[in-house]
C-alpha positions in Angstrom: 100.8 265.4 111.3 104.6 267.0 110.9 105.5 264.0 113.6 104.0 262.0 111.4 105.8 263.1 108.2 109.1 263.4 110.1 108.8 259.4 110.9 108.0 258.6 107.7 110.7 260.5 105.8 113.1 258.6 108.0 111.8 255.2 107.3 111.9 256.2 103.7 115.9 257.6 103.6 116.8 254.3 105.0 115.2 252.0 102.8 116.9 253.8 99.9 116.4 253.1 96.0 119.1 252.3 93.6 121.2 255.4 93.0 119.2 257.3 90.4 121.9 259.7 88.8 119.0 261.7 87.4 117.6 262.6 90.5 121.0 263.9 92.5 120.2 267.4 92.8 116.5 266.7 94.3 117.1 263.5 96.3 116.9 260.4 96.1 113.6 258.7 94.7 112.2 257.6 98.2 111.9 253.5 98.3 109.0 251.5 100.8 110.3 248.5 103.3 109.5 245.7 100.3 111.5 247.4 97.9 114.7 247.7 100.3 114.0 243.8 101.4 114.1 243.0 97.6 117.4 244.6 97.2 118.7 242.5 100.1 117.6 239.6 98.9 119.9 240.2 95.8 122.9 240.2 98.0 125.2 237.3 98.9 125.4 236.2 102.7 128.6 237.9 102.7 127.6 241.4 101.7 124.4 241.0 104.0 126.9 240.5 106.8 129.1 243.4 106.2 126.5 246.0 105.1 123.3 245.1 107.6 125.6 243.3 110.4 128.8 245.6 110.4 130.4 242.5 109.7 134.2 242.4 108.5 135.7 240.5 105.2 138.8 238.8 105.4 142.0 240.8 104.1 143.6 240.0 100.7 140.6 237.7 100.3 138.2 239.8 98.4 137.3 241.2 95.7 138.8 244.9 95.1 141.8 245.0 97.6 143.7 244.6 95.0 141.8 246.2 91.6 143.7 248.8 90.0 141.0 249.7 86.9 140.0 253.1 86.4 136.3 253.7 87.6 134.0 254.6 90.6 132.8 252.3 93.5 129.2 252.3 94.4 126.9 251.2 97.6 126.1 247.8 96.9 122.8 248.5 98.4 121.4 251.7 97.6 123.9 252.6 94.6 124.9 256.1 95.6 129.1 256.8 94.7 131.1 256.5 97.2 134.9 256.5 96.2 137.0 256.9 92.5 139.9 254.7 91.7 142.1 258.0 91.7 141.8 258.0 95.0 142.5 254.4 95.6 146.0 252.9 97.4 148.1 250.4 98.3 147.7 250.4 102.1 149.3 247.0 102.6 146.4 246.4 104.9 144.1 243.9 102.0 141.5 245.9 102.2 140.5 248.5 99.6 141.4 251.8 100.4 140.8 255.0 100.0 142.4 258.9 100.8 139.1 260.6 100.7 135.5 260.1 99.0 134.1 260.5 95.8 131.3 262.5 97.4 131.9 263.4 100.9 127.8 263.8 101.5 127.2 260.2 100.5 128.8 259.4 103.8 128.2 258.8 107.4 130.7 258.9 110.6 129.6 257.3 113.7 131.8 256.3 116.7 132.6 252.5 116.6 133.3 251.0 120.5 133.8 247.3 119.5 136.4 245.0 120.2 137.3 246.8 122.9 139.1 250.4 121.4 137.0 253.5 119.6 136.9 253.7 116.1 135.5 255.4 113.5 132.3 253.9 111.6 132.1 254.4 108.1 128.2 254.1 106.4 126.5 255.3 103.2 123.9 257.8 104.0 121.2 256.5 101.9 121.5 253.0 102.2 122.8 252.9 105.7 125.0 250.1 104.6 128.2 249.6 106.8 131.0 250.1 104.6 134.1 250.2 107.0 136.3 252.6 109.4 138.5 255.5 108.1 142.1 256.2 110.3 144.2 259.1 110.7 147.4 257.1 109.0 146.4 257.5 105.6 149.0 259.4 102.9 149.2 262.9 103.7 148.1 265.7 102.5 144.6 264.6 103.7 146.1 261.5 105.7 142.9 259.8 106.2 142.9 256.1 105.2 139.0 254.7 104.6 139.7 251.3 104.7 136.4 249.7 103.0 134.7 246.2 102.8 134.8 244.8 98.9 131.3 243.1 100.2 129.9 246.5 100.3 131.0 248.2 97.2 130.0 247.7 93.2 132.8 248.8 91.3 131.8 250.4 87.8 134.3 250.5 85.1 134.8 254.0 83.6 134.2 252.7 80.2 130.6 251.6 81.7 129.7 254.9 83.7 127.8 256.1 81.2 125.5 253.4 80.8 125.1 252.6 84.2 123.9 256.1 84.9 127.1 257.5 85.8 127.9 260.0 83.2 128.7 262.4 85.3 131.7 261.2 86.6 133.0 259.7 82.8 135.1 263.3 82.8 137.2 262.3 85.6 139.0 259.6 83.8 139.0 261.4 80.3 142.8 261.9 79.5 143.5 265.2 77.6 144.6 264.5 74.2 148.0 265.3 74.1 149.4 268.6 71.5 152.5 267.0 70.7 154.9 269.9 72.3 156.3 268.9 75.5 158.5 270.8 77.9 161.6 270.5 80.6 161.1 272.0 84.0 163.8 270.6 86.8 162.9 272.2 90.9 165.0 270.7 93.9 162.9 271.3 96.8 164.2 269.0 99.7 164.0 265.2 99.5 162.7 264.4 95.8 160.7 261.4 96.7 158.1 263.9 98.1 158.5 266.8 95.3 157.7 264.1 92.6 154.9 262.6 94.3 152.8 266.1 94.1 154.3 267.0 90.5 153.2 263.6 89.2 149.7 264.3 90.5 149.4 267.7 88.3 147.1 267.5 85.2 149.7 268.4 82.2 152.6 266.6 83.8 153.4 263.7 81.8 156.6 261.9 83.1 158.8 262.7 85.9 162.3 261.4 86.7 164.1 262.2 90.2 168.1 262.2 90.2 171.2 264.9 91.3 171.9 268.4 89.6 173.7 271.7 90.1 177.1 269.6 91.2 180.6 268.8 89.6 180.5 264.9 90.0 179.8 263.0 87.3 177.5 260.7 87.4 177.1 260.7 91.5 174.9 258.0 92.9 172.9 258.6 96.3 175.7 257.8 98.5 178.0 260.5 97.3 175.1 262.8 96.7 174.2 262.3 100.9 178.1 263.3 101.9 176.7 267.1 100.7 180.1 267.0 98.9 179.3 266.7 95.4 177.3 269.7 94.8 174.9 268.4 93.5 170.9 268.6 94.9 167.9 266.1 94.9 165.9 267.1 92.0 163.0 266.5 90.0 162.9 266.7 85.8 159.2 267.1 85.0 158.0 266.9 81.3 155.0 268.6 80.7 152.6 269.9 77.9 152.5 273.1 78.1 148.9 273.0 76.0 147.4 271.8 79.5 150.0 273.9 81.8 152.5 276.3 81.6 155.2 277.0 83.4 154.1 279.6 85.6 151.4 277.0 86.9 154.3 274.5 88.0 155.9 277.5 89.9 153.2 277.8 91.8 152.9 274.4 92.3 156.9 274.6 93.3 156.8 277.3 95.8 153.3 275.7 97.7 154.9 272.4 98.0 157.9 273.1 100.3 159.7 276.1 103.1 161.5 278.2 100.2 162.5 279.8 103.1 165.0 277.2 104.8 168.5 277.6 104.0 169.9 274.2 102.7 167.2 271.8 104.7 163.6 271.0 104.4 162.2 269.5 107.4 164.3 267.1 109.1 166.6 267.0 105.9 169.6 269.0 105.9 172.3 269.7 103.8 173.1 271.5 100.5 171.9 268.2 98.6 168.5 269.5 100.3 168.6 273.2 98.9 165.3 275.1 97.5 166.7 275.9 93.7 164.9 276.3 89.8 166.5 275.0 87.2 165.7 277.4 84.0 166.0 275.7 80.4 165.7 278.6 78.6 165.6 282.5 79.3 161.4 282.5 79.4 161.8 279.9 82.0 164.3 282.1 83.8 162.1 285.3 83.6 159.0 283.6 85.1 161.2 281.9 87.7 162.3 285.4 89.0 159.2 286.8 88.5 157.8 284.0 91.0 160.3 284.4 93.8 159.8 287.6 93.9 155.6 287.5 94.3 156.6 284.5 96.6 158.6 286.9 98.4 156.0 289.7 98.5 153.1 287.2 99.9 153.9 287.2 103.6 153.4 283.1 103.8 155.9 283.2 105.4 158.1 285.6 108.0 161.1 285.4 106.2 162.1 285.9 102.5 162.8 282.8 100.2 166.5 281.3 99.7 165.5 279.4 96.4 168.1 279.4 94.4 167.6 279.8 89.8 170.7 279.0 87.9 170.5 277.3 84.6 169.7 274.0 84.1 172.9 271.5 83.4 173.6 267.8 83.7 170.7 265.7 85.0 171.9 262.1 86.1 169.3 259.9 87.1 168.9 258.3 90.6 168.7 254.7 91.6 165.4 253.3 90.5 163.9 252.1 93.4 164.2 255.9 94.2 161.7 256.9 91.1 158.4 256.9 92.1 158.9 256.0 95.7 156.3 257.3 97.1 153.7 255.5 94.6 155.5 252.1 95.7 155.6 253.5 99.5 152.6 255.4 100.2 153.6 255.7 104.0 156.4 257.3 103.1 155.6 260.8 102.0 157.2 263.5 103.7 155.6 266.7 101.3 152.3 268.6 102.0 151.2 271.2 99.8 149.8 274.2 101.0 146.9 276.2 99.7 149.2 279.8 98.9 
């Protein structure tokens, strides 16, 4: 009799339902062999090829490789979530991709040994549909890239998650309403593409701008910034609203980000134009900077004590353009992990 349960309850997670948001947190509503067969008969021969044959779409000719709305892809098959547009990049590769899932449990990883190399299969757990691969050269700090079929997703728009039976996830693409105060905050922590990548990430942050501060030269451009002449360091300006986080937060965020503890380098970077400094704006700003370095200091992440710099903020030129928001446009490129403390 449990043999006989056991069978069944497999036959019964493969056939998969349409996702029933209603019924998350006690399964899925179980679904016989007709049902599942009626689902597939909705699909075109495309997405029957991808999802039940592990077959492969052509790149840049698909649906999603290149859809930049805000909302949540779907199993085509069963329904279950699968990956959020705010996880979504450029990969260059014209497929959709993806740095990580919308719910990691929704997933399944099996080893792939076709076409003569070992990947890594990517399939939905409830509809056993094939979705794709995933590869370790994805944007860091996760650097996965899941590198998905369009065949074998449904995209819902976030203005529609609600009536599709998605309500749960509506919140992640609910912008605070600005207060209408905003704040300066300006940190040089080694090269700036990677420092405004993560700041531009953090709820609260609103706009950021990379350029050269702390030097003599007026106006500097990169070249005379790179002699480690000027004076000047690679820095970020980040305007915030301090309503959705303060200043203390983007500390944190500062001191996580990058080796405080490297005198005039980060990484392979060196030079002064590469220094660990805070710019304050005001004397509260200067006070909580202090106050930081010295809990940084105090932690033991690291052996040695921080060599961040905090003098007050002064001229901020801005860099060459295609050096704002680099990382966005490169996503290979970034050279910044945060750490957890």
């Amino acid at each position: 009799m449990i043999r006989f349960l056991k069978i069944s309850l497999i036959i019964l997670t493969i056939a998969g339902l349409p996702f029933c948001p209603s019924c998350q947190n006690e399964g899925y509503s179980a679904m016989n062999k007709s049902n599942k067969q009626e689902q597939l008969k909705k699909l075109t021969p495309e997405q029957y090829k991808v999802t039940q044959e592990s077959g492969t779409e052509p790149p840049y000719k698909n649906k999603y490789w290149d859809n930049h709305k805000p909302g949540i892809y779907v199993d085509v098959v069963s329904g279950e979530p699968l990956f959020s547009s705010l996880d979504k990049f450029d990969s260059g590769t014209g497929w959709p991709s993806f740095t990580r899932p919308l719910v990691k449990e929704n997933l399944v990883m099996k080893a792939d040994r076709s076409l003569f190399m070992t990947r890594t299969e990517v399939r939905s757990k409830q509809g056993d549909s094939h979705l794709g691969h995933v590869f370790n050269d994805g944007p860091e700090p996760a650097g996965l890239r899941y590198c998905m079929n369009s065949a074998a997703l449904r995209f819902i728009p976030a203005e529609d998650l609600e009536k599709e039976g998605y309500g749960e996830y509506a919140k992640l693409f609910k912008k605070e309403k600005p207060s209408g105060k905003t704040e300066i905050a300006t940190f040089a922590a080694g090269c700036f593409w990677g420092v405004e990548h993560i700041f531009k990430q953090v709820k609260g942050v609103l706009k950021t701008r990379v350029g050269y501060t702390g030097g003599s030269m007026e106006h500097p451009g990169y070249r005379d910034v790179s002699t480690g002449t000027t004076g000047h360091a690679e820095a970020v300006r980040v305007e915030f609203d301090p309503s959705v986080i303060s200043y203390e937060e983007l500390l944190d965020y500062f001191w996580r980000l990058h080796d405080p503890t490297q005198l005039n380098r980060q990484g392979p970077d060196f030079g002064t134009q590469y220094r660990s400094v805070i710019f304050y704006h005001n004397q509260e700003q200067k006070k909580a900077a202090e106050k930081s370095r010295e809990k940084f200091d105090k932690s033991g992440v690291f052996s040695k004590k921080s060599v961040t710099e905090i003098r007050p903020a002064g001229a901020f030129y801005d860099a060459e353009e295609y050096h704002q928001d680099y990382i966005g446009k490169n996503p290979s490129r970034s050279c910044h992990v945060l750490r957890d403390r």
